[in-house]
N, C-alpha and C positions, 0 to 999 in steps of 0.2 A: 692537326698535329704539326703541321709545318709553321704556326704559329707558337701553338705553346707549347713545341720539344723543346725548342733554344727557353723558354720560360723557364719552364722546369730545371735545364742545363744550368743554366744562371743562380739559381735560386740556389743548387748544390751549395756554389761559391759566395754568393750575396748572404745569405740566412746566418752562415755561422760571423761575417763581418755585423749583422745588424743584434747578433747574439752577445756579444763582445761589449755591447753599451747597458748592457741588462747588468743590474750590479747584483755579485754571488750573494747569495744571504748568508750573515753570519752568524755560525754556529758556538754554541757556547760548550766545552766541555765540563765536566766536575773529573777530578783527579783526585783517587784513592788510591795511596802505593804505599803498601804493605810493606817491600821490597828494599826503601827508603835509597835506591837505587838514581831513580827518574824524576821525581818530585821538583828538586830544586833545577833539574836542568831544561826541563820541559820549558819549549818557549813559543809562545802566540806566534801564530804565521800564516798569511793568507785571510783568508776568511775562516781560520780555528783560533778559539780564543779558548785559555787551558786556566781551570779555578782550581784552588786546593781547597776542600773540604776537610770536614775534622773525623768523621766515618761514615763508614759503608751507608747506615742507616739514616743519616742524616746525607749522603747522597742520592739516596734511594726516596727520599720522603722530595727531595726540590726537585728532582727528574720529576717524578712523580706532577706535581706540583706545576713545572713547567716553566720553571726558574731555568735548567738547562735543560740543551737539545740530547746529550751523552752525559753519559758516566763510565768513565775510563775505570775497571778496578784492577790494579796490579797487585797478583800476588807473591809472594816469597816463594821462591824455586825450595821444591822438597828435596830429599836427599836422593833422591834417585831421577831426579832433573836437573838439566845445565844450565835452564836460563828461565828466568820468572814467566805467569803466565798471567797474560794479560787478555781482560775480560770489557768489551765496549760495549753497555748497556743501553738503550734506547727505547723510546716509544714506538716509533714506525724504524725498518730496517733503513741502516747508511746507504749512500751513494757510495761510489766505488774510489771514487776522490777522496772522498772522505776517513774511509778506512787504510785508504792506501797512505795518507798522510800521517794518518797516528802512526802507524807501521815501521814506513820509512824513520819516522824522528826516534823512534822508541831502538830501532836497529842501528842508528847512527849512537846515540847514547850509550851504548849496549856494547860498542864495536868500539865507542874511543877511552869507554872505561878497562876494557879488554886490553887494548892497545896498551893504556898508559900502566896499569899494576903488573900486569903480564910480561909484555913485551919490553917495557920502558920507551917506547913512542909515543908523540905528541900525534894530535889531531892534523898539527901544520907538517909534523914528519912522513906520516902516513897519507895525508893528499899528495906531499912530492913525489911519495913513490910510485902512489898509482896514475900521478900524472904523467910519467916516462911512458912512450908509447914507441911504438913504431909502425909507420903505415905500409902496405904493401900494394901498391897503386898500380894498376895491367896500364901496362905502354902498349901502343900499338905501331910497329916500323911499317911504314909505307914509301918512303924512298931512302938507297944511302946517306949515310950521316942526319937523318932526321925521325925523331922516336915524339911522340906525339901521347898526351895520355888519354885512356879509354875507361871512360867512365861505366863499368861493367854495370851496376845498379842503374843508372838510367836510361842507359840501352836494354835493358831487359825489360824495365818498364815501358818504354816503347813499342818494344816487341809485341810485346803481350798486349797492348792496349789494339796496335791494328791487327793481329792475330780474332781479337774475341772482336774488332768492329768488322773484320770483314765473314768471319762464324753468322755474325747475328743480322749482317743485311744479306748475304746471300738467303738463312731462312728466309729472311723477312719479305724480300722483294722477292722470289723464288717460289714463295706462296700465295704472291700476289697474282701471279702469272696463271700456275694453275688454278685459284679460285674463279680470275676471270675467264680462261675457256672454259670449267664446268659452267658458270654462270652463260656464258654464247652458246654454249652447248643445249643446257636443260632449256633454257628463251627461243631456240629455234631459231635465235638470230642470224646466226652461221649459215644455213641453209643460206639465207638470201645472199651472205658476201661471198659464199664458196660459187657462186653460180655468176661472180666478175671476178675473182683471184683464182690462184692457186691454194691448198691448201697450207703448202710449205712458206707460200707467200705470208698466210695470217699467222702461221705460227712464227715466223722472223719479226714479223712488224708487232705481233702482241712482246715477244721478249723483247725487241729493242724498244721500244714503247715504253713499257715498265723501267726499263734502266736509265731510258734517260728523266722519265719521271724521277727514277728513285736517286738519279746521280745532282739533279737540281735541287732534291729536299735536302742534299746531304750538303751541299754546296752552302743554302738556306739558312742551315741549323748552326754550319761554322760562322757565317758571316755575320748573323743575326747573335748567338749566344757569345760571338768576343764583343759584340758591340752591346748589349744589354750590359755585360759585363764590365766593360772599360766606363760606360755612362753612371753605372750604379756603384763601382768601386771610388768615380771621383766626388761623387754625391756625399757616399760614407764615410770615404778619406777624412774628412774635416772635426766629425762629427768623433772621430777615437781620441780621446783625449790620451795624450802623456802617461800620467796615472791610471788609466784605466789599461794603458797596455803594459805599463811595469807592473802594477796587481796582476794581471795573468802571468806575467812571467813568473812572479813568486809564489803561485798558485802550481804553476807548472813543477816549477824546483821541487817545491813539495810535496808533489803528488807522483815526480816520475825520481829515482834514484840519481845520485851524482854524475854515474861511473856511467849511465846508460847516457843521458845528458849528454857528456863528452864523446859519448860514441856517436850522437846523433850530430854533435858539430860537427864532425870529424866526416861522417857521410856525408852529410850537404856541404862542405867546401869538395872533396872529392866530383860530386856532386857539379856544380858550378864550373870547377876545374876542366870540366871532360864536356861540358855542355857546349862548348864551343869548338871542339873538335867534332861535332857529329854531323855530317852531312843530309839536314833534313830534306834540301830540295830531292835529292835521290831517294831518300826515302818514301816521301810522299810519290813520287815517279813511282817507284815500284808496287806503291797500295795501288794506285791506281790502276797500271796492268795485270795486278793478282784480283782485284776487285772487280774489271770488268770482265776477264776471263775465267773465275772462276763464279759468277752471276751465269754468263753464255753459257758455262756447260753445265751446270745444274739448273736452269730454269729450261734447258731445252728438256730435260729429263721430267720436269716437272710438270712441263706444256704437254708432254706423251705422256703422265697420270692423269691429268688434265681430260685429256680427249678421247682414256680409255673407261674412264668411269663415269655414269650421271649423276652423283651428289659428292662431295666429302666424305660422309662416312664408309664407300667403299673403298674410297685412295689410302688408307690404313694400311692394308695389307702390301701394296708399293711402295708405300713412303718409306719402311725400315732397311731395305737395302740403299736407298740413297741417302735416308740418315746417319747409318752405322759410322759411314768414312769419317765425314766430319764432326761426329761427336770423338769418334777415336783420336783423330786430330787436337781436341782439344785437351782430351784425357792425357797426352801426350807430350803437352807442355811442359809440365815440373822437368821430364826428363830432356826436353831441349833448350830448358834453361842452363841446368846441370852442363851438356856437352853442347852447342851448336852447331859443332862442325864432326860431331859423331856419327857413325854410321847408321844409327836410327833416325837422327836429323838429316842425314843425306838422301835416304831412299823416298823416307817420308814427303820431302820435298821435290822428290822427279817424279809422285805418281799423279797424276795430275787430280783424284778424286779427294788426296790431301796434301797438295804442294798450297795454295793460294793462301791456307790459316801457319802452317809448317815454314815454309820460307818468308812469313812477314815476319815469323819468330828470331829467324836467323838473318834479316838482312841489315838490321844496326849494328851487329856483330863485323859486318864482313864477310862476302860472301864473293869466291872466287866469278872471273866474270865469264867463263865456262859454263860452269855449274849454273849462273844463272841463265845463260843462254839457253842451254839445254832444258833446263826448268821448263823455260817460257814456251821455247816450241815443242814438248812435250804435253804443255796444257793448251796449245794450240791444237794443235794435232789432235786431241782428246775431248774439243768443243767442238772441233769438224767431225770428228768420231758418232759423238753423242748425240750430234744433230741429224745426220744423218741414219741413225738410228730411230729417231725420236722423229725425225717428219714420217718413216715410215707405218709407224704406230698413229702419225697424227693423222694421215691423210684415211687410214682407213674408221679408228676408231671416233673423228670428229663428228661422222653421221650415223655414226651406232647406239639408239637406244634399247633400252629395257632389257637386256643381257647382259649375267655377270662374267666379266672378264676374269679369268687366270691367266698365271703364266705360260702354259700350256696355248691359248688363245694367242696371246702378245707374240711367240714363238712361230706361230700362221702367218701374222700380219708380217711380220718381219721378213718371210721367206718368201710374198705374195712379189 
C-alpha cells in the first residue's frame, strides 16, 4: 500500500486529464415543437446536434430506425398550464449532461421570449442585470491598520480535509496496534519478550513503533503522489489540445446554467484571493501535534483491548466506547463549519477524546493561542491519563488466556 496509495492518489487527478482527450460522442436530436415556440431558436452546441422533422411520427419511425440518438417532442401548453411540456424520447435513458443541456437551452428560450413580450427586455438587458452583483468577502484583522482577506470556503475545506485524515489514520493505525498485540498475544510470542522487558515497556515501543511506521507511510504517500502527479501532469500537458479544452468549456456552458457559472468564477477568484493569506506551515504544525497525540491516546486504549481479549471478535464489545467519541466528532462537523468559534466547537476541542478531529476543524479559521494551548495540554494530559490506565490492563491482561473479560474484570485489574 505504500506503493500503490500514492497510485491510486494520482490516478484521482491523472484519469479525468487522460479523459479530456477522449472525444464526447455526438448526439443527434430530432425536434418536434408543436409550441412553434423553440423550433427556429434551438441551436447545435457541444456535442448536441438539433434536426427539425416534419412529425411526430415520422420522428418516431428514424429514432426508431437510428438516424437519431433523441426525439425532443414539444408540446403546446394546455390552458391550465404556464409553459409547454416538453417530452425527450430515446432508445437507451440520457446521460445527465445531456438532458441537462436540452433543459438549460429550452429555459433560456423560454425566459428571453418572457423577457422580451412581457417585460419588454432584450436578452442583452437581462444579462446586465443579473450580471450586477455584489461580493461579501470575510476579512480577517490581525494587526492595526491591516485587514487581510479570509477565504471562508477554502479554509473549510482544509479543515475538513485534516479533520476526516486525522479521523481515518487514528482508526487506521490504532487498529493496527491492537491487532498486533492480539496477534503476540494468541503466538505466545510475548511470553518470551515479557521475560527481558517490562510490559509497559512493549506496550510504548509496539504504539511508538506503529506511528512511526505509520507517520513514514504518510510522509510516503505525500511525496510519491505530488511526484507521480507533477511527472504525469507534464506528460499530458502537451497532449490537450486548444480545441479540445474550448469544446469542454462549451460543453460545460451548456450543461451547467449561466447564473451558477458566474457564481462559480466569482468563488474561485475569492478562492485564489484568500489562498495566499493562509498560513499552511502552521497548519501542517498543528496536524502534526493533533495527529501524533491523538494516535498516543487512542492506540494506548487500543493496546489495553488489545491485551485484554484473545481474538478480534471479542474486542467488539470495547471498541464502541472508544468509537462513539470520534464518530461524534465527525457527525459534528456541519455544525462546526456553521460556527468555529461556538461554544460546541470550543468544548469539543478541549476534551481531548474529540479535540485532535474538532480543532483541526477550527484551526484555518483562527484559533486563539490560549485556547490552543490549553487544547494541547489537555490532550497531553489525557495520553498520560489513558496510558496509564491502559499499561495497567496491559500488564495484567497480556498473559491472560482463555477467559472472557468484562468490564467488571478490566475494573480488578485496574485497582490491582
Amino acid at each position: 500500500m505504500t506503493i500503490l496509495g500514492p497510485v491510486l492518489f494520482a490516478s484521482l487527478l491523472l484519469v479525468p486529464m487522460l479523459l479530456m482527450n477522449i472525444t464526447t460522442d455526438q448526439h443527434t436530436i430530432a425536434v418536434v415543437d408543436e409550441s412553434s415556440i423553440f423550433e427556429s431558436e434551438l441551436e447545435s452546441r457541444g456535442n448536441l446536434v438539433f434536426s427539425r422533422v416534419s412529425s411526430l411520427d415520422d420522428g418516431i419511425n428514424q429514432l426508431e430506425n437510428g438516424t437519431f440518438d433523441f426525439l425532443l417532442h414539444i408540446q403546446e401548453a394546455e390552458e391550465n398550464q404556464a409553459n409547454p411540456v416538453a417530452l425527450l424520447f430515446n432508445r437507451q435513458p440520457p446521460g445527465l449532461g445531456t438532458q441537462s443541456a436540452v433543459q438549460n437551452q429550452l429555459q433560456d428560450i423560454l425566459r428571453n421570449k418572457l423577457l422580451k413580450e412581457t417585460f419588454q427586455i432584450s436578452a442583452e438587458e437581462y444579462g446586465a442585470i443579473r450580471a450586477v452583483r455584489i461580493n461579501v468577502s470575510a476579512q480577517n484583522i490581525r494587526e492595526r491598520d491591516e485587514i487581510r482577506e479570509f477565504a471562508t470556503g477554502l479554509n473549510t475545506g482544509i479543515g475538513y480535509a485534516m479533520a476526516f485524515l486525522i479521523y481515518i489514520f487514528v482508526f487506521l493505525f490504532g487498529a493496527q496496534v491492537m491487532t498486533g498485540v492480539i496477534e503476540e498475544k494468541s503466538s505466545r510470542i510475548v511470553e518470551v519478550i515479557v521475560s527481558s522487558v517490562k510490559p509497559f515497556q512493549i506496550m510504548m515501543g509496539k504504539i511508538i513503533g506503529i506511528a512511526m511506521v505509520g507517520l513514514t507511510q504518510f510522509l510516503l504517500w505525500i511525496i510519491l503522489t505530488v511526484a507521480i502527479v507533477a511527472v504525469g501532469g507534464l506528460a499530458l500537458a502537451p497532449t490537450l489540445a486548444q480545441a479540445e479544452v474550448s469544446q469542454m468549456a462549451t460543453d460545460m456552458e451548456a450543461m451547467v446554467p449561466s447564473e451558477m457559472m458566474a457564481r462559480l468564477a466569482v468563488m474561485f477568484e475569492n478562492v485564489l484571493a484568500g489562498a495566499g493569506n493562509i498560513n499552511f506551515v502552521f497548519i501542517i504544525l498543528m496536524f502534526l501535534i493533533y495527529f501524533i497525540g491523538g494516535y498516543l491516546l487512542y492506540a494506548s486504549l487500543f493496546a489495553a483491548v488489545g491485551s485484554a481479549v484473545d481474538n478480534e471478535a471479542d474486542s467488539q464489545q470495547f471498541m464502541l466506547p472508544l468509537t462513539v467519541p470520534l464518530i461524534l466528532a465527525i457527525v459534528a462537523i456541519p455544525m462546526i463549519m456553521q460556527d468555529p468559534n461556538g461554544t460546541v466547537a470550543f468544548w469539543m476541542s478541549m476534551i481531548p477524546l474529540t479535540s485532535p478531529v474538532v480543532m483541526m476543524m477550527r484551526v484555518p479559521f483562527g484559533v486563539p493561542t490560549w485556547e490552543l494551548m490549553l487544547s494541547i495540554g489537555l490532550l497531553t494530559t489525557g495520553f498520560i491519563l489513558t496510558t496509564w490506565l491502559a499499561a495497567k490492563i496491559y500488564r495484567v491482561g497480556i498473559l491472560m488466556y482463555g477467559k472472557k473479560v468484562n468490564y467488571k474484570e478490566l475494573w480488578k485489574w485496574l485497582r490491582y
